[in-house]
N, CA and C atoms as an extended XYZ file, in Angstrom:
570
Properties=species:S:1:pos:R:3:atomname:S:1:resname:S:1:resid:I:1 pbc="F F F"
N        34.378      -31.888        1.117 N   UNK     1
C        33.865      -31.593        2.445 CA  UNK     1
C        32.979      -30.350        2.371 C   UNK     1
N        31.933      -30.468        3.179 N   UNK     2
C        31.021      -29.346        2.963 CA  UNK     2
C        31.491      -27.838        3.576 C   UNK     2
N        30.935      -27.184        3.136 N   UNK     3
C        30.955      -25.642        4.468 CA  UNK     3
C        29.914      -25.765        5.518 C   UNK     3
N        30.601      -25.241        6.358 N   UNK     4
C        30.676      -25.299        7.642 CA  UNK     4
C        29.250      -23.959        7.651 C   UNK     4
N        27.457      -24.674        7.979 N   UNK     5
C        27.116      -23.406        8.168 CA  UNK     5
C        26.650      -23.051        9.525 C   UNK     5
N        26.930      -21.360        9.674 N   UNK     6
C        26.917      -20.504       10.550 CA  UNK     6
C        25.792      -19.716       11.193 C   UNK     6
N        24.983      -20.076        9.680 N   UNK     7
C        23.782      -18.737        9.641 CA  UNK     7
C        22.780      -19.805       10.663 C   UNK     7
N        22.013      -18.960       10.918 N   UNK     8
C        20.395      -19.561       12.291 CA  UNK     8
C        20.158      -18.512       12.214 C   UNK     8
N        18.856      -18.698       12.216 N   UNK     9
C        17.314      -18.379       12.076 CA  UNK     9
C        17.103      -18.152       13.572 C   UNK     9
N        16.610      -17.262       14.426 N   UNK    10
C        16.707      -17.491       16.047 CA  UNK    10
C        15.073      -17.159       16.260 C   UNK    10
N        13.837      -17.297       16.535 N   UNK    11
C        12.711      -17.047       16.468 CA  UNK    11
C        12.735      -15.787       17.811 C   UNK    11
N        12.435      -14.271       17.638 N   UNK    12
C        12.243      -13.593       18.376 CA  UNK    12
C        10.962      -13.770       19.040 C   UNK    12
N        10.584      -13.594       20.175 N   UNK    13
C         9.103      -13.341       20.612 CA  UNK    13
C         8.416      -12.657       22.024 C   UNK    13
N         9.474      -11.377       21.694 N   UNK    14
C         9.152      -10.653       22.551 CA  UNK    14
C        10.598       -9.244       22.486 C   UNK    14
N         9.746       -8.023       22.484 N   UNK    15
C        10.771       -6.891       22.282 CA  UNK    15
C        12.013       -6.455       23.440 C   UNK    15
N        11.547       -7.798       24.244 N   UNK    16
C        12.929       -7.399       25.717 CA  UNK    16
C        13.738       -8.706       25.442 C   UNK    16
N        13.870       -9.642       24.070 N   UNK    17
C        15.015      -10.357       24.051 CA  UNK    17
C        15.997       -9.873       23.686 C   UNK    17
N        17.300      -10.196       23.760 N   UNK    18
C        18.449       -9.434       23.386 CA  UNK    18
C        18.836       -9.153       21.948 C   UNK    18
N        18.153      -10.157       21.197 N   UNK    19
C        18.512       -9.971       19.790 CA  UNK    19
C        17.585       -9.075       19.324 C   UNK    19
N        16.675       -8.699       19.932 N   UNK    20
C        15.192       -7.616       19.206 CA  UNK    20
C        16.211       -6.470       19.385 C   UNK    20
N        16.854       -5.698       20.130 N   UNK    21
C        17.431       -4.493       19.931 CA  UNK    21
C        18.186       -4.333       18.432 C   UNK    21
N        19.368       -5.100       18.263 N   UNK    22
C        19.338       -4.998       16.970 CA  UNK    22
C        19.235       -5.525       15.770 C   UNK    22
N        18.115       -6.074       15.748 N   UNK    23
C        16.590       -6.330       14.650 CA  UNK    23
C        16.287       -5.056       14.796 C   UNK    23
N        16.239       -4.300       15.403 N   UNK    24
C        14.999       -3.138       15.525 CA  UNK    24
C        16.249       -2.310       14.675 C   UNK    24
N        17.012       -2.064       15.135 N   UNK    25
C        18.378       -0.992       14.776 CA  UNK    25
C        18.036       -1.238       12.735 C   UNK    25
N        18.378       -2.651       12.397 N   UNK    26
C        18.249       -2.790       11.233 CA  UNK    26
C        17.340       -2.554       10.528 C   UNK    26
N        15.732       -2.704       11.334 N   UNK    27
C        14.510       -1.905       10.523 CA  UNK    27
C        14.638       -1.110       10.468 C   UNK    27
N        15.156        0.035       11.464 N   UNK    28
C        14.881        1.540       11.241 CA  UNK    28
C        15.536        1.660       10.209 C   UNK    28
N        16.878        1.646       10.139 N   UNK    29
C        17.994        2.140        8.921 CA  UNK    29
C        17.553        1.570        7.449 C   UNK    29
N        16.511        0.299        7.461 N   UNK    30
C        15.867       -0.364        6.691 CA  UNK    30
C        14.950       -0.255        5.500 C   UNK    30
N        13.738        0.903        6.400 N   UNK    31
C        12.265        1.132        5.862 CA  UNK    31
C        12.187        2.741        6.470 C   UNK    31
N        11.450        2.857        5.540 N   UNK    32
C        10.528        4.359        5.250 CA  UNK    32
C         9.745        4.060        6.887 C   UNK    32
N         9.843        5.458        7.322 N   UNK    33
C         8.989        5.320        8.545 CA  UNK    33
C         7.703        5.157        8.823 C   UNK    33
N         6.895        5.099        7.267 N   UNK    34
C         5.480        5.013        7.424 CA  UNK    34
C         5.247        3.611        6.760 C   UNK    34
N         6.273        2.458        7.062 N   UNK    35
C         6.468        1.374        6.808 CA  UNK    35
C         7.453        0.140        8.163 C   UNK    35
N         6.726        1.229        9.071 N   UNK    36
C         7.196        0.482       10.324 CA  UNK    36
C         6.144        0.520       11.628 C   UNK    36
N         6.546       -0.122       12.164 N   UNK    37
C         6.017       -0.724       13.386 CA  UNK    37
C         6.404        0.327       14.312 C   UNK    37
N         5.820        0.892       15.196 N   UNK    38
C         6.663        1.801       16.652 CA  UNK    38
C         6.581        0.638       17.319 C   UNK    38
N         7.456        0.768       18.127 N   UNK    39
C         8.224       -0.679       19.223 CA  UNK    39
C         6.662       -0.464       20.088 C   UNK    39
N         6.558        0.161       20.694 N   UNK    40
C         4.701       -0.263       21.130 CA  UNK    40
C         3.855       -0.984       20.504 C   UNK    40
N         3.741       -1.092       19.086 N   UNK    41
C         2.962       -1.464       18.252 CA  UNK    41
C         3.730       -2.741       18.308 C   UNK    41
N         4.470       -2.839       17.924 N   UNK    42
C         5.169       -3.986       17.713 CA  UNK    42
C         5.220       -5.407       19.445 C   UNK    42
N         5.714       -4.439       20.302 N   UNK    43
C         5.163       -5.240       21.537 CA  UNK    43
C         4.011       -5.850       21.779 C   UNK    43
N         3.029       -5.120       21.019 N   UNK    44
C         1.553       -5.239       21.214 CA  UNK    44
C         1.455       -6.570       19.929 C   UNK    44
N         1.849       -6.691       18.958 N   UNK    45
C         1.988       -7.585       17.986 CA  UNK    45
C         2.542       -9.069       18.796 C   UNK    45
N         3.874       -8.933       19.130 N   UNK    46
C         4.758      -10.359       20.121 CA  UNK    46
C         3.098      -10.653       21.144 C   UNK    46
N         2.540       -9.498       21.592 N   UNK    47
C         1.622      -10.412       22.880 CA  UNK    47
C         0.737      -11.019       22.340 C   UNK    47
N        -0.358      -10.491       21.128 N   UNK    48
C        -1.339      -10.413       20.689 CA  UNK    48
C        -1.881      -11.564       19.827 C   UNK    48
N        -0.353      -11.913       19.170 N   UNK    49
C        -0.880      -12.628       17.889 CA  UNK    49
C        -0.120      -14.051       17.784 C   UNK    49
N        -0.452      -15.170       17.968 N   UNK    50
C         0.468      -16.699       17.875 CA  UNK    50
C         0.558      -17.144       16.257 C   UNK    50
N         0.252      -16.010       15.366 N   UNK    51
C         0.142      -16.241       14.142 CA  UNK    51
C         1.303      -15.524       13.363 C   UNK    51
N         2.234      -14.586       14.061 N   UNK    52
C         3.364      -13.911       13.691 CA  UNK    52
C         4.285      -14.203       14.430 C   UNK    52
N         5.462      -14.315       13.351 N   UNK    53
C         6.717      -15.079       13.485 CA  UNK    53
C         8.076      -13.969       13.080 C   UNK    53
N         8.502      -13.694       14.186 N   UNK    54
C         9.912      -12.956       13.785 CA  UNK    54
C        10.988      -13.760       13.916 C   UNK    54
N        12.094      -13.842       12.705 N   UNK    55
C        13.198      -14.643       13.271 CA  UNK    55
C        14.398      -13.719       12.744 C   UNK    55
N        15.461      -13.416       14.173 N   UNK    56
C        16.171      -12.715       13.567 CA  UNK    56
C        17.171      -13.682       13.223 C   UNK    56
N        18.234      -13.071       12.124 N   UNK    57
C        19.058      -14.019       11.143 CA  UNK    57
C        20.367      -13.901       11.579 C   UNK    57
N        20.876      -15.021       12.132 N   UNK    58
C        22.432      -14.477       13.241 CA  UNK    58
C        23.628      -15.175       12.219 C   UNK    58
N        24.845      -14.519       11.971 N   UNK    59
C        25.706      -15.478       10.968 CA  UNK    59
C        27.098      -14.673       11.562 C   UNK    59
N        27.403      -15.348       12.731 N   UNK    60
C        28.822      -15.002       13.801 CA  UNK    60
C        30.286      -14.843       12.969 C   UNK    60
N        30.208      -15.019       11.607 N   UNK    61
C        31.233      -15.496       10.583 CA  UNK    61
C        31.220      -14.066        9.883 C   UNK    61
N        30.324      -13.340        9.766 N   UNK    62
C        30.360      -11.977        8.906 CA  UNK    62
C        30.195      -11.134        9.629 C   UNK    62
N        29.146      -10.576       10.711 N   UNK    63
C        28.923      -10.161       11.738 CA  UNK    63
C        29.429       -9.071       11.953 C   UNK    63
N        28.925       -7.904       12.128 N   UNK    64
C        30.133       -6.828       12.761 CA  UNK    64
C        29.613       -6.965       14.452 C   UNK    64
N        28.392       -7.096       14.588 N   UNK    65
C        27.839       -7.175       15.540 CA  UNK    65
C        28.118       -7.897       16.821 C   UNK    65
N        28.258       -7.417       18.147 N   UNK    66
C        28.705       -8.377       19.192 CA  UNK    66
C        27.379       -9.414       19.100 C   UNK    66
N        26.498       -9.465       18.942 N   UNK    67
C        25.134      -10.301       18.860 CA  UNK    67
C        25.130      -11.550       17.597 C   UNK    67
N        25.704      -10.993       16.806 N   UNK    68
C        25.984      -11.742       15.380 CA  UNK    68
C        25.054      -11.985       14.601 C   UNK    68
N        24.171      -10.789       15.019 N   UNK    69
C        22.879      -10.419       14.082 CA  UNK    69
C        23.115       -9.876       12.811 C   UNK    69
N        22.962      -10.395       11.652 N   UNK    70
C        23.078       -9.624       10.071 CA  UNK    70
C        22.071       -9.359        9.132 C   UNK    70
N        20.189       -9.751        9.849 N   UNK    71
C        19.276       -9.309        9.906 CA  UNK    71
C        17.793      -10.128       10.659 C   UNK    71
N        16.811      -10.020        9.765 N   UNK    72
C        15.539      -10.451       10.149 CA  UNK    72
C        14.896      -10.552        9.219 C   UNK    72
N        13.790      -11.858        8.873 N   UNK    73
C        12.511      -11.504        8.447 CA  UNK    73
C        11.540      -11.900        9.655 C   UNK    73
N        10.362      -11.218        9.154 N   UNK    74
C         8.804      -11.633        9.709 CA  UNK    74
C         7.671      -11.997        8.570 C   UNK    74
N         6.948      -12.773        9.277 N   UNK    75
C         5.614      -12.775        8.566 CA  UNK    75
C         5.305      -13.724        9.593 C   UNK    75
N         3.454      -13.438        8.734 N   UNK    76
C         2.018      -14.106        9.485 CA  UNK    76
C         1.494      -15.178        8.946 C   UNK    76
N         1.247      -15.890        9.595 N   UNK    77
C         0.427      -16.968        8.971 CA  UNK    77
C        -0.762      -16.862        8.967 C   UNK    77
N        -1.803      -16.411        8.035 N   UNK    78
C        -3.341      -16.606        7.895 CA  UNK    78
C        -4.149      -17.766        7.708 C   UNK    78
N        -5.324      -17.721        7.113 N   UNK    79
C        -6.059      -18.808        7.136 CA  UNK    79
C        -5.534      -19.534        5.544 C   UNK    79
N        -5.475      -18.329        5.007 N   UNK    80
C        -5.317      -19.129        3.110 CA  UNK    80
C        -3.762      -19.008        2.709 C   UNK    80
N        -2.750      -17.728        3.108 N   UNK    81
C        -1.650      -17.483        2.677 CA  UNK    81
C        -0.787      -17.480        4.137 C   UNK    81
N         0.941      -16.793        3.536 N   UNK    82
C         1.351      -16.363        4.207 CA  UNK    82
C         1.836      -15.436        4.081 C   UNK    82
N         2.335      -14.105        4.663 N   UNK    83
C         2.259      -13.070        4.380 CA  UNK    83
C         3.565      -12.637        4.804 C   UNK    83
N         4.260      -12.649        4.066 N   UNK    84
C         5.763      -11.815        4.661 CA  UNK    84
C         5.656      -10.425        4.886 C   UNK    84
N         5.971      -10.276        6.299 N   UNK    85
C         5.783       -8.409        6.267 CA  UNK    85
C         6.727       -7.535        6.296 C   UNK    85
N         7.685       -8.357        6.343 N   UNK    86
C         9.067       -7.368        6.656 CA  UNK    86
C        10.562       -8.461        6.870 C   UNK    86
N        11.572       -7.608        5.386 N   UNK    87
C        12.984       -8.335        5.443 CA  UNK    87
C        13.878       -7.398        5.481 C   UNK    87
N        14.993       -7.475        6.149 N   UNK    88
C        16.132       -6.847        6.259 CA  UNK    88
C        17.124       -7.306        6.810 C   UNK    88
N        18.286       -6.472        5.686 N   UNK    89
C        20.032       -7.345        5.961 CA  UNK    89
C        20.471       -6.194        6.359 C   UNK    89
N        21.397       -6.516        7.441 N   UNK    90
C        22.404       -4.759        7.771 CA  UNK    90
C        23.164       -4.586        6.545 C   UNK    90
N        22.782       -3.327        6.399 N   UNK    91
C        23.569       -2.494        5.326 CA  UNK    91
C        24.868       -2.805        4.478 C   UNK    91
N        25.937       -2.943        5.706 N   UNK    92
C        26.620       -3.520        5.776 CA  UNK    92
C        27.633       -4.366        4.941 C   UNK    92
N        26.093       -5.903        5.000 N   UNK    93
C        26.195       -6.674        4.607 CA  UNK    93
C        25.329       -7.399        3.509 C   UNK    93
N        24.568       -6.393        2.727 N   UNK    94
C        23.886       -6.683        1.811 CA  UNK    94
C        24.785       -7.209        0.270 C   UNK    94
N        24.598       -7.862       -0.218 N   UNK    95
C        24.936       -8.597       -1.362 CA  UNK    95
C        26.092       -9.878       -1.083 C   UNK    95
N        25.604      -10.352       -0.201 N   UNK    96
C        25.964      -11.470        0.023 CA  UNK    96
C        25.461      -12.753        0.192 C   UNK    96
N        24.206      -12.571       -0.164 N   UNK    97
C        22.885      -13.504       -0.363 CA  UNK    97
C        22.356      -13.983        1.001 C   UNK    97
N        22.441      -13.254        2.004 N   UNK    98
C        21.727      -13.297        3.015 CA  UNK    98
C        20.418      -13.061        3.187 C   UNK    98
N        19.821      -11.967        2.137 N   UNK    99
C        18.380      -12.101        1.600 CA  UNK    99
C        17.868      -12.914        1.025 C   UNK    99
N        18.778      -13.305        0.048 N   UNK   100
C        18.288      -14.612       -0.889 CA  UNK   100
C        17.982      -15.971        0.331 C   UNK   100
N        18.601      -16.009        1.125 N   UNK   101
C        18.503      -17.700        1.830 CA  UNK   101
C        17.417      -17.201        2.847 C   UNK   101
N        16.926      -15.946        3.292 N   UNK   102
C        16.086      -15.895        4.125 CA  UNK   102
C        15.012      -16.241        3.357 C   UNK   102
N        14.961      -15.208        1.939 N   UNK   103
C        13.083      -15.748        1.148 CA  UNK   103
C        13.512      -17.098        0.765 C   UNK   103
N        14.684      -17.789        0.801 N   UNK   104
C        14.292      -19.556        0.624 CA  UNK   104
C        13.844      -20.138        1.747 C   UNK   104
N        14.186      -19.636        3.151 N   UNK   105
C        13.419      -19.830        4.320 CA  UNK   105
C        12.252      -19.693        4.735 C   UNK   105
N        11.738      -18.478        4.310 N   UNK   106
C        10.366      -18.398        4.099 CA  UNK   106
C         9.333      -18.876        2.914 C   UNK   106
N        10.275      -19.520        1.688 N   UNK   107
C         9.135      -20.360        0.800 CA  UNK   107
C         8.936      -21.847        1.281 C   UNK   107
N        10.204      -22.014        2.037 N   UNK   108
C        10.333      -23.256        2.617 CA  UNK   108
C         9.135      -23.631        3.359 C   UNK   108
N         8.818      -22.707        3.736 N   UNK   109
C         7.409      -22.650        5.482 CA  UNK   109
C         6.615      -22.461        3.662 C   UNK   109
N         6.640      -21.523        3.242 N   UNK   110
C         5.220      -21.742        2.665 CA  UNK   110
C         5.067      -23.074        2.195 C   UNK   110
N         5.672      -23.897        0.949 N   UNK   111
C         6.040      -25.056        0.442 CA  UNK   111
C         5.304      -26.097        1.606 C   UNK   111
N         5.561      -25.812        3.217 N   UNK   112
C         5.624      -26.982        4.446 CA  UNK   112
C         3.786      -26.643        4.519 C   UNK   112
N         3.743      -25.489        4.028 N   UNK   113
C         1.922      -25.243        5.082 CA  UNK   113
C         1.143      -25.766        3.647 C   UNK   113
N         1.730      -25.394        2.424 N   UNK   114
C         1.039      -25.950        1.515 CA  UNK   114
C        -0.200      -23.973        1.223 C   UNK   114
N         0.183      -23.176        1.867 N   UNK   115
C        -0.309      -21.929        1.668 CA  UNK   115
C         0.913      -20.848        0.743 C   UNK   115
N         0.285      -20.113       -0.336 N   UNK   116
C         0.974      -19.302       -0.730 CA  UNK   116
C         1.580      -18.102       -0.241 C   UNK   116
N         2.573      -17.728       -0.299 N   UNK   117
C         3.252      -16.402        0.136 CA  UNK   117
C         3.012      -15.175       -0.605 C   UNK   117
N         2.807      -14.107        0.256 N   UNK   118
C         2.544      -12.902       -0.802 CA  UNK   118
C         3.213      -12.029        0.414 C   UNK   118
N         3.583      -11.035       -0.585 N   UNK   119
C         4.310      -10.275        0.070 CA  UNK   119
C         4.132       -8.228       -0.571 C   UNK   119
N         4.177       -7.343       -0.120 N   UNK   120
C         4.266       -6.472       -0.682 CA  UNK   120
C         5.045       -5.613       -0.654 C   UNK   120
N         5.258       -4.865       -2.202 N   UNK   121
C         6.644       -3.757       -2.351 CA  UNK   121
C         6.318       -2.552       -2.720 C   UNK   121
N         7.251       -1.744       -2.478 N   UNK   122
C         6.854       -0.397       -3.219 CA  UNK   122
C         7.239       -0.389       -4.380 C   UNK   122
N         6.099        0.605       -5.405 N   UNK   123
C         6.471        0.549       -6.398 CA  UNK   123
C         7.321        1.255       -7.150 C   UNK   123
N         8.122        0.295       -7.978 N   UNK   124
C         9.491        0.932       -8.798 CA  UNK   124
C         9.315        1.773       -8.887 C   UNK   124
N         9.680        2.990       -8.660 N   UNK   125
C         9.777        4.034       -9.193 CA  UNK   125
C        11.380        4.748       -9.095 C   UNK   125
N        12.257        4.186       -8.610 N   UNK   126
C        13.459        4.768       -8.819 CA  UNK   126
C        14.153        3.389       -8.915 C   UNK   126
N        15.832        3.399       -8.849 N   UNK   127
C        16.512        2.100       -9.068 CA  UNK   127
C        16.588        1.323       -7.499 C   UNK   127
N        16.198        1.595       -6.591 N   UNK   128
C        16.699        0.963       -5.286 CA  UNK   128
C        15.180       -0.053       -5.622 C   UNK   128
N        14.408        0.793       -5.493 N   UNK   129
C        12.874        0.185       -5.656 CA  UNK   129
C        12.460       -0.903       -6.948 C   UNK   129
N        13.405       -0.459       -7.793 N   UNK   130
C        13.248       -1.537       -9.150 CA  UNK   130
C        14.313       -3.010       -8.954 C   UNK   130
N        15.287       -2.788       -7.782 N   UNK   131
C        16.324       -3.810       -7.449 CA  UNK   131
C        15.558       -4.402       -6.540 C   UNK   131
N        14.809       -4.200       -5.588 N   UNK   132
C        14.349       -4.872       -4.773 CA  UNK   132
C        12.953       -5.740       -5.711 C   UNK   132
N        12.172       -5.092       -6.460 N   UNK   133
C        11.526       -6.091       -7.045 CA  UNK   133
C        12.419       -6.682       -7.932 C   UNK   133
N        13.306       -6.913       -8.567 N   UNK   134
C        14.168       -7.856       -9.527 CA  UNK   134
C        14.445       -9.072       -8.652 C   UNK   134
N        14.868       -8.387       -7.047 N   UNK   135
C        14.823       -9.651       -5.804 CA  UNK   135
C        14.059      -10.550       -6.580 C   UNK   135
N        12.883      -10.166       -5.642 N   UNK   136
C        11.969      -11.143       -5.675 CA  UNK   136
C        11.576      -11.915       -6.920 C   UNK   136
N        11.587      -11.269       -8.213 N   UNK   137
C        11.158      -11.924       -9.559 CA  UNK   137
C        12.457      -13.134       -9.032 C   UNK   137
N        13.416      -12.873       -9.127 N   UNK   138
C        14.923      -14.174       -9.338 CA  UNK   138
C        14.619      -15.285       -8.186 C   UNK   138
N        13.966      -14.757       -7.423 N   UNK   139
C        13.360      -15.732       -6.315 CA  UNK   139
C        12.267      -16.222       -6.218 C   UNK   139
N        11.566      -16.572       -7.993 N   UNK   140
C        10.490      -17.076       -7.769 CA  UNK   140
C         9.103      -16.155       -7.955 C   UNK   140
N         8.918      -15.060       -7.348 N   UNK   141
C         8.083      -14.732       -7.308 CA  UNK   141
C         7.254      -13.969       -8.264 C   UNK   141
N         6.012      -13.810       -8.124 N   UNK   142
C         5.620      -13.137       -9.503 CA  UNK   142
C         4.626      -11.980       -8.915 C   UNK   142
N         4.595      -10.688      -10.038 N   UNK   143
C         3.627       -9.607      -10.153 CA  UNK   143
C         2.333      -10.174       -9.814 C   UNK   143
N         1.341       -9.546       -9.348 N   UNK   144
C        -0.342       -9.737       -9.444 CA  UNK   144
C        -0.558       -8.667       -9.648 C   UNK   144
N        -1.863       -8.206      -10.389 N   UNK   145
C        -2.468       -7.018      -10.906 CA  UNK   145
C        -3.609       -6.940      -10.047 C   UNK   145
N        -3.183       -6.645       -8.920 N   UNK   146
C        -4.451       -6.366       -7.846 CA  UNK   146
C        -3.963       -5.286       -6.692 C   UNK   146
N        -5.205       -4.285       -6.748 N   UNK   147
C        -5.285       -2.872       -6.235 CA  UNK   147
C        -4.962       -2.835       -4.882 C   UNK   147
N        -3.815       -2.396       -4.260 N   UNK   148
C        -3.537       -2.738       -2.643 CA  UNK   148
C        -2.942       -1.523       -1.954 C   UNK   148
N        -3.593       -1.442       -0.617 N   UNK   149
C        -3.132       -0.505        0.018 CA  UNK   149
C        -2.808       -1.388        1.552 C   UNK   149
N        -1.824       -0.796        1.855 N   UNK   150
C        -1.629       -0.972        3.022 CA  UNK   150
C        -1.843        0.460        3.964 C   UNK   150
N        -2.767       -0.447        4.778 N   UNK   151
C        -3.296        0.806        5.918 CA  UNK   151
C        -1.766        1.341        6.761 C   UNK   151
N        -2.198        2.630        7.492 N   UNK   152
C        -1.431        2.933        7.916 CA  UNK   152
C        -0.882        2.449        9.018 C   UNK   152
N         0.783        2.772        9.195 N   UNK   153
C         1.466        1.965       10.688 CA  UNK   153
C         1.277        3.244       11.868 C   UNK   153
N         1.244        4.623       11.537 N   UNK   154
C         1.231        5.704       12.694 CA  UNK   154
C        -0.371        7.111       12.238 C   UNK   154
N        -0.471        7.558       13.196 N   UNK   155
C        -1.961        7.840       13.327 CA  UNK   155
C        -1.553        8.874       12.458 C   UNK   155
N        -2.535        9.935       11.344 N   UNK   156
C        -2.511       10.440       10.503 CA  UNK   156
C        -1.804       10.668        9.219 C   UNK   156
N        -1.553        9.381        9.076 N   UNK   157
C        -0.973        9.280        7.591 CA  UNK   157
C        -2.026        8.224        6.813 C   UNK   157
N        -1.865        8.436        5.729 N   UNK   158
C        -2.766        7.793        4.548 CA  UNK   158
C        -2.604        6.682        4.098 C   UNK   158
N        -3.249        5.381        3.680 N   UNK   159
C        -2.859        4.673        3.234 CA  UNK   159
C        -1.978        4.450        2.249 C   UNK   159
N        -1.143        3.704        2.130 N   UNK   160
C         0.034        3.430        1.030 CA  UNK   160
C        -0.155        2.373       -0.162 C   UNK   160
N        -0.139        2.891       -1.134 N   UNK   161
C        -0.083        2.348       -2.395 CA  UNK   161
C         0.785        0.917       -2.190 C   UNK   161
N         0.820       -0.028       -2.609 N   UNK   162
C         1.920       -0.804       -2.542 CA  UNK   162
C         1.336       -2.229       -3.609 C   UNK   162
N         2.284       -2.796       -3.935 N   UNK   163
C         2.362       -4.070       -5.336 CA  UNK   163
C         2.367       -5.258       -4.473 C   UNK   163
N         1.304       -6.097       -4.872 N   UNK   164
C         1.175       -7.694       -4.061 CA  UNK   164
C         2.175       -8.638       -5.339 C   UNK   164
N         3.140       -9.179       -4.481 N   UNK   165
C         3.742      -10.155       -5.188 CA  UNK   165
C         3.361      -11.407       -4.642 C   UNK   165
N         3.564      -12.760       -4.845 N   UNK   166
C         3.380      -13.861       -4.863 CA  UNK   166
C         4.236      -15.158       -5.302 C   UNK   166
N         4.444      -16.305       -4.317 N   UNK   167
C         5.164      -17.432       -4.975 CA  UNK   167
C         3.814      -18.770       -4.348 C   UNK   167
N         4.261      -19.728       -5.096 N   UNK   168
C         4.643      -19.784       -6.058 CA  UNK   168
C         4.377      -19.350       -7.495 C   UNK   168
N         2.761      -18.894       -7.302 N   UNK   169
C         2.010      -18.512       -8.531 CA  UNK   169
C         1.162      -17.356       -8.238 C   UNK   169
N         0.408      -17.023       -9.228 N   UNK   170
C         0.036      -15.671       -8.896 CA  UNK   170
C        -1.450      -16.031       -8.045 C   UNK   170
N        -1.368      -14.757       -7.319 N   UNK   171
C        -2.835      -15.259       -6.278 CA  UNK   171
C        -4.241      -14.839       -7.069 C   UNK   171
N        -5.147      -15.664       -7.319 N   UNK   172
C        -6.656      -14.517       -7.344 CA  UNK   172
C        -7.474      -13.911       -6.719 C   UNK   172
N        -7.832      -13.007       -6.944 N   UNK   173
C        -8.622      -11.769       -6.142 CA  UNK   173
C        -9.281      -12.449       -5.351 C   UNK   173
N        -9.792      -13.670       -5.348 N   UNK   174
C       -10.578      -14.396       -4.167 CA  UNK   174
C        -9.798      -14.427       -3.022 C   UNK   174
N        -8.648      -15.338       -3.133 N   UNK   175
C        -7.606      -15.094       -2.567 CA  UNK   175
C        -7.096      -14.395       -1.486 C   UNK   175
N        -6.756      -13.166       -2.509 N   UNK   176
C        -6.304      -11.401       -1.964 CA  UNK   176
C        -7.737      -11.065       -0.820 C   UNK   176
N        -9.240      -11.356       -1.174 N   UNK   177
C       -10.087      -10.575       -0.956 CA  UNK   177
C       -10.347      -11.500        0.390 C   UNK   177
N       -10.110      -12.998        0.539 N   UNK   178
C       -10.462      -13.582        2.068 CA  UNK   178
C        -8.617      -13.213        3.042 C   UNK   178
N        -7.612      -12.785        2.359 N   UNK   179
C        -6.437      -12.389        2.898 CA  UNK   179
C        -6.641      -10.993        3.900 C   UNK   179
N        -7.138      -10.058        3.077 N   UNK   180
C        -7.374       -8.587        3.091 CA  UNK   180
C        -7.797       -8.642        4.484 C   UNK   180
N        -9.082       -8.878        4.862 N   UNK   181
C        -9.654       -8.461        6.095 CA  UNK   181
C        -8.811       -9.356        7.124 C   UNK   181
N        -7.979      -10.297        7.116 N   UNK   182
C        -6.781      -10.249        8.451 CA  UNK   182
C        -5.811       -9.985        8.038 C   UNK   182
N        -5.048       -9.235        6.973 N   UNK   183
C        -4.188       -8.529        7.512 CA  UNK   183
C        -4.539       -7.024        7.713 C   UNK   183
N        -5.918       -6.326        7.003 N   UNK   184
C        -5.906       -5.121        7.880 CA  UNK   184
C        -6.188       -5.341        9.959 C   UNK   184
N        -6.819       -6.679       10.230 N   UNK   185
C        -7.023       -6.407       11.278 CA  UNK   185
C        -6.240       -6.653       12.304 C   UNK   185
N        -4.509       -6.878       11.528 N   UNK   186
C        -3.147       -7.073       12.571 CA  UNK   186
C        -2.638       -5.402       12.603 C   UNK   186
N        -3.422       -4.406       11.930 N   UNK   187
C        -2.595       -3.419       11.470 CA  UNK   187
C        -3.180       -2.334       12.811 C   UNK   187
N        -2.899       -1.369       13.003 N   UNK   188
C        -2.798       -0.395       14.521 CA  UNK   188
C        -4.585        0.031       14.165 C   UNK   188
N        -4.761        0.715       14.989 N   UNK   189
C        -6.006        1.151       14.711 CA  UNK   189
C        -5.791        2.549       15.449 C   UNK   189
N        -6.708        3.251       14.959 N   UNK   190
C        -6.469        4.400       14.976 CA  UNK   190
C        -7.733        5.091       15.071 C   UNK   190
């Protein structure tokens, strides 16, 4: 007999649903602050764009949460790829492969559009940062050797260095270079 599953995918789309409060709780505790969205920005994203997809990840069985939220991903759909912009499991509850079944959720959509996924990380430079890319290698994904910054999320900070990964295969700079100009133009302006 099978297990009984719990986990759903709930599609957020808009920062006054009940599950966006804590989605949001889990980004902050999540990401570096110059790797986030301010909830303005982010409101302005839910109105703006029918091409970004938040789904927060509810699993009532592990849950500490009255909501039975245990995280979120997002990403965009462009013209050539898709672009994951942001994953997170509550703290919590990390190593229980709740990350793992979300990026099978999201290769799934890529696999369905027939567009590649790319996604970007910071680079290794300590062990939290070298575990999170080992993620993604075990899930498929692979390094590209192409120069990337991600513009900034809040007004006077600098662009950020960051590593384009890719599934199923690696992307080429053609690629990266018709990608580039929409996703800088989902990014804040300043």
């Amino acid at each position: 007999m099978g297990e009984l599953q719990l986990r759903e995918y709930i599609r957020i789309t808009d920062t006054q649903e009940p599950l966006f409060k804590d989605c949001r709780e889990i980004y902050e505790n999540s990401f570096p602050i110059e790797e986030q969205r301010s909830a303005d920005e982010q409101e302005r994203v839910f109105k703006e764009y029918g091409n970004f997809y938040f789904y927060a990840i509810s699993d009532s069985s592990i849950s500490l949460r009255k909501s039975g939220i245990v995280g979120f991903i997002t990403f965009w759909e462009f013209g050539g790829v898709l672009f994951g912009e942001h994953l997170a499991i509550d703290d919590s509850l990390r190593g229980k492969d709740i990350g793992g079944a979300a990026i099978e959720f999201l290769k799934e959509k890529s696999l369905a559009t027939g567009k590649p996924l790319i996604l970007e990380i910071e680079i290794p430079t300590d062990p939290l940062k070298k575990r999170r890319e080992q993620f993604y290698l075990r899930h498929g994904f692979v390094m590209n050797d192409i120069k990337h910054f991600q513009p900034p999320f809040h007004k006077g900070e600098a662009p950020l260095e960051l590593l384009i990964m890719s599934y199923p295969s690696h992307i080429s700079q053609g690629v990266y270079d018709r990608f580039y100009p929409e996703y800088k133009a989902i990014m804040p302006e300043f």
